[in-house]
C-alpha positions in Angstrom: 0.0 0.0 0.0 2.9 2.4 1.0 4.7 1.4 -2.6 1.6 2.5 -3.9 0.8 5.8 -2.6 4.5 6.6 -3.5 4.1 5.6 -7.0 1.0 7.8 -7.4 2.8 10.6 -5.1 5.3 10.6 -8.1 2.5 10.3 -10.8 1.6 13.3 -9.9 4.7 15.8 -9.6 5.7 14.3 -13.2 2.1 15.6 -14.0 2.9 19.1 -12.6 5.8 19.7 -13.6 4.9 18.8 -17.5 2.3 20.9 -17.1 4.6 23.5 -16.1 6.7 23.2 -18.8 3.7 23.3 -21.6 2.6 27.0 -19.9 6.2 28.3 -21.0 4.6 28.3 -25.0 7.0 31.2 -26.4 5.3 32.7 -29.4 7.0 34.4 -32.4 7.7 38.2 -32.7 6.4 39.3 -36.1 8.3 42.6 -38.2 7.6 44.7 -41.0 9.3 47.3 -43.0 8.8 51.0 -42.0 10.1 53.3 -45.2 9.9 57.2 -45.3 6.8 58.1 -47.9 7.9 58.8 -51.3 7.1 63.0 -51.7 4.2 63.9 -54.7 5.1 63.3 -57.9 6.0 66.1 -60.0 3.2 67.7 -62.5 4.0 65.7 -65.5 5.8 67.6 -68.6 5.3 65.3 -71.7 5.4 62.0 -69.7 3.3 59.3 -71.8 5.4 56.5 -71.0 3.3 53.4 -68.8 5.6 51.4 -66.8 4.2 47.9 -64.8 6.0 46.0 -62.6 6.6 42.8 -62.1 6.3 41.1 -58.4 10.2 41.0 -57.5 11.5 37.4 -57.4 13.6 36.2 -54.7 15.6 32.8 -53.2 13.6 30.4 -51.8 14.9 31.1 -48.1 14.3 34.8 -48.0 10.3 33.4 -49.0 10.0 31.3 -45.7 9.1 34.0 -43.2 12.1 33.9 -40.6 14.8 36.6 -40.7 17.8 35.2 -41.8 21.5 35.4 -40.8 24.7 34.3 -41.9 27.6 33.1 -40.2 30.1 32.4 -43.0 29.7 33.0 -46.7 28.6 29.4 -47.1 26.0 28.9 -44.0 22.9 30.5 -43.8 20.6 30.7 -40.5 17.0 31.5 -39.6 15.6 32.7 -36.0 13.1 30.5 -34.8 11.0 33.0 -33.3 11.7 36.2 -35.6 9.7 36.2 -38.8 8.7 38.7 -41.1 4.8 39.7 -40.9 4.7 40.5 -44.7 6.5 38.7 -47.6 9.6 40.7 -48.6 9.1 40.6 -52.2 5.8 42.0 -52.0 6.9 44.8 -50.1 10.2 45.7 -52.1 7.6 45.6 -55.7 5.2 48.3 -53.6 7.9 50.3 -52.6 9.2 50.5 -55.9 6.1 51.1 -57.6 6.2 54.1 -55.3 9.1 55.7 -55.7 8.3 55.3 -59.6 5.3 57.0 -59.5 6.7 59.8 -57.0 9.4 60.3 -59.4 7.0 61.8 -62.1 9.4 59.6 -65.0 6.0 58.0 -66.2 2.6 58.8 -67.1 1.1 55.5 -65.1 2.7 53.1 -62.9 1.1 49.8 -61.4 1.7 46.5 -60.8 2.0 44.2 -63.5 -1.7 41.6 -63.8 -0.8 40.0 -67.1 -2.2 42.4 -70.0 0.2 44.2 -72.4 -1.3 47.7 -72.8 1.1 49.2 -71.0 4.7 49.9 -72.5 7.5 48.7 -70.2 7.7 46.0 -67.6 10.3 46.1 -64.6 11.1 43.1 -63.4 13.8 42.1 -60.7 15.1 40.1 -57.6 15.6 40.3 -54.2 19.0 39.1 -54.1 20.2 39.6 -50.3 18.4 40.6 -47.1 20.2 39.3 -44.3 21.9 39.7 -40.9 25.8 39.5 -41.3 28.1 37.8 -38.0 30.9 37.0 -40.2 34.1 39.6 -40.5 33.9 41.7 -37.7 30.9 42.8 -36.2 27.3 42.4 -37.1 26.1 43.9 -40.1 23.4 43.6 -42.8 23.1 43.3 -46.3 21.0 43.9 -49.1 21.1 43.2 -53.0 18.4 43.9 -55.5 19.2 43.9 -59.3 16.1 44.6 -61.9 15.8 45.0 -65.4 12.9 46.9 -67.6 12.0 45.3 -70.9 10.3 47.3 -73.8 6.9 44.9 -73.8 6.6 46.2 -77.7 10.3 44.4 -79.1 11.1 42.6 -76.3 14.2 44.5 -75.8 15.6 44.8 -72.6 16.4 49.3 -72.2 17.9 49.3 -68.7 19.4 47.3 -66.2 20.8 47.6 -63.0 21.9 46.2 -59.5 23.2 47.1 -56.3 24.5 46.0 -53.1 24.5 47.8 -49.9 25.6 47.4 -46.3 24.4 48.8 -42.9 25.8 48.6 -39.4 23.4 47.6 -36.6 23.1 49.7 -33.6 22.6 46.9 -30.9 22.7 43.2 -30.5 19.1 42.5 -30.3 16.7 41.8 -33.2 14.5 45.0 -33.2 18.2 46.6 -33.9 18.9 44.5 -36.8 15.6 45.1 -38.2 15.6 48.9 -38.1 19.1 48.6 -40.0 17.6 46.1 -42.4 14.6 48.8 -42.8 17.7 51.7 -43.4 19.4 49.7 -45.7 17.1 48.7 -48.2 15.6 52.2 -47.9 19.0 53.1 -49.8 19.6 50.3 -52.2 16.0 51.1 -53.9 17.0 55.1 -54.2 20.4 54.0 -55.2 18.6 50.9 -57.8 16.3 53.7 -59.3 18.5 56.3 -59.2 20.2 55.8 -62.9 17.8 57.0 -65.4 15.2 54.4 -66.6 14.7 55.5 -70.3 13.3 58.9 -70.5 9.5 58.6 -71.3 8.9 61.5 -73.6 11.9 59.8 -76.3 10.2 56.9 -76.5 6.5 58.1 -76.6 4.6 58.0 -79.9 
């Protein structure tokens, strides 16, 4: 009898202290991007030119939600509990599309649905967006390269891509994603910053 009053006795501490452990549930901490507004686009001056773009492309890990980091050129990383609350590439193509309209360069600018009665198409990539812990310090990276196509002869008019680097200002997460936010803020002025073609040239 006393065997079994012990046995039960430790039943039922196993049983608290697995409940214990299944109250600890740690849930993920979600991130967007937070770029400055574009300013109004300037009143247009002969712009005829319609420009659509493309959702931005991207690897396969960048698509799977957690922030990535990278310890070495050759190994990549992921936080388990750190994910992005909106699909990258979908925020780069809007944040493009808005710095193209702001720029006043073209007459209409959307996102590209499949019809052909507009005149170019951008399309591009969103080659880097990671966390850096290798060489000295922790740093991030980001690369976009795009091209834009003339839909009419299929000739490609401009090309471009970019790289650029930011230094985080802390060791936590939040840090890293305020300089990811920083840094691709610059490597989309610096992607669009080389003319696209000029729109009134190559108006009818």
């Amino acid at each position: 009898m006393k065997e079994h009053t012990i046995t039960v006795l430790i039943t039922l501490l196993a049983l608290i202290a697995s409940a214990g452990c299944a109250g600890k549930v740690r849930y993920p901490a979600y991130y967007t991007f937070n770029l400055p507004s574009p300013p109004d686009p300037p009143a247009p001056e002969g712009t005829r030119a319609t420009l659509a773009v493309r959702e931005f492309r991207s690897p396969v890990y960048l698509r799977q939600g957690p922030i990535v980091y990278r310890t070495s050129p050759e190994q990549i990383g992921f936080y388990d509990y750190h994910r992005w609350a909106v699909d990258p590439r979908e925020f780069l193509t809007s944040a493009v599309i808005e710095r193209l309209r702001a720029s006043g360069r073209f007459a209409q600018v959307r996102a590209y649905d499949g019809r052909s009665d507009m005149e170019y198409v951008l399309s591009g990539r969103l080659e880097k967006l990671e966390e850096v812990d290798y060489e000295g310090g922790i740093k991030v990276e980001v690369a976009i390269s795009a091209q834009m196509t003339n839909l009419a002869s299929a000739a490609i008019v401009w090309t471009n891509e970019v790289s650029e680097t930011g230094i985080v200002e802390g060791r936590d997460v939040p840090a890293i994603v305020s300089a990811m936010n920083r840094t691709m803020d610059r490597a989309i002025d610096k992607l669009l910053a080389t003319p696209l073609v000029p729109p009134a040239s190559n108006s009818k």
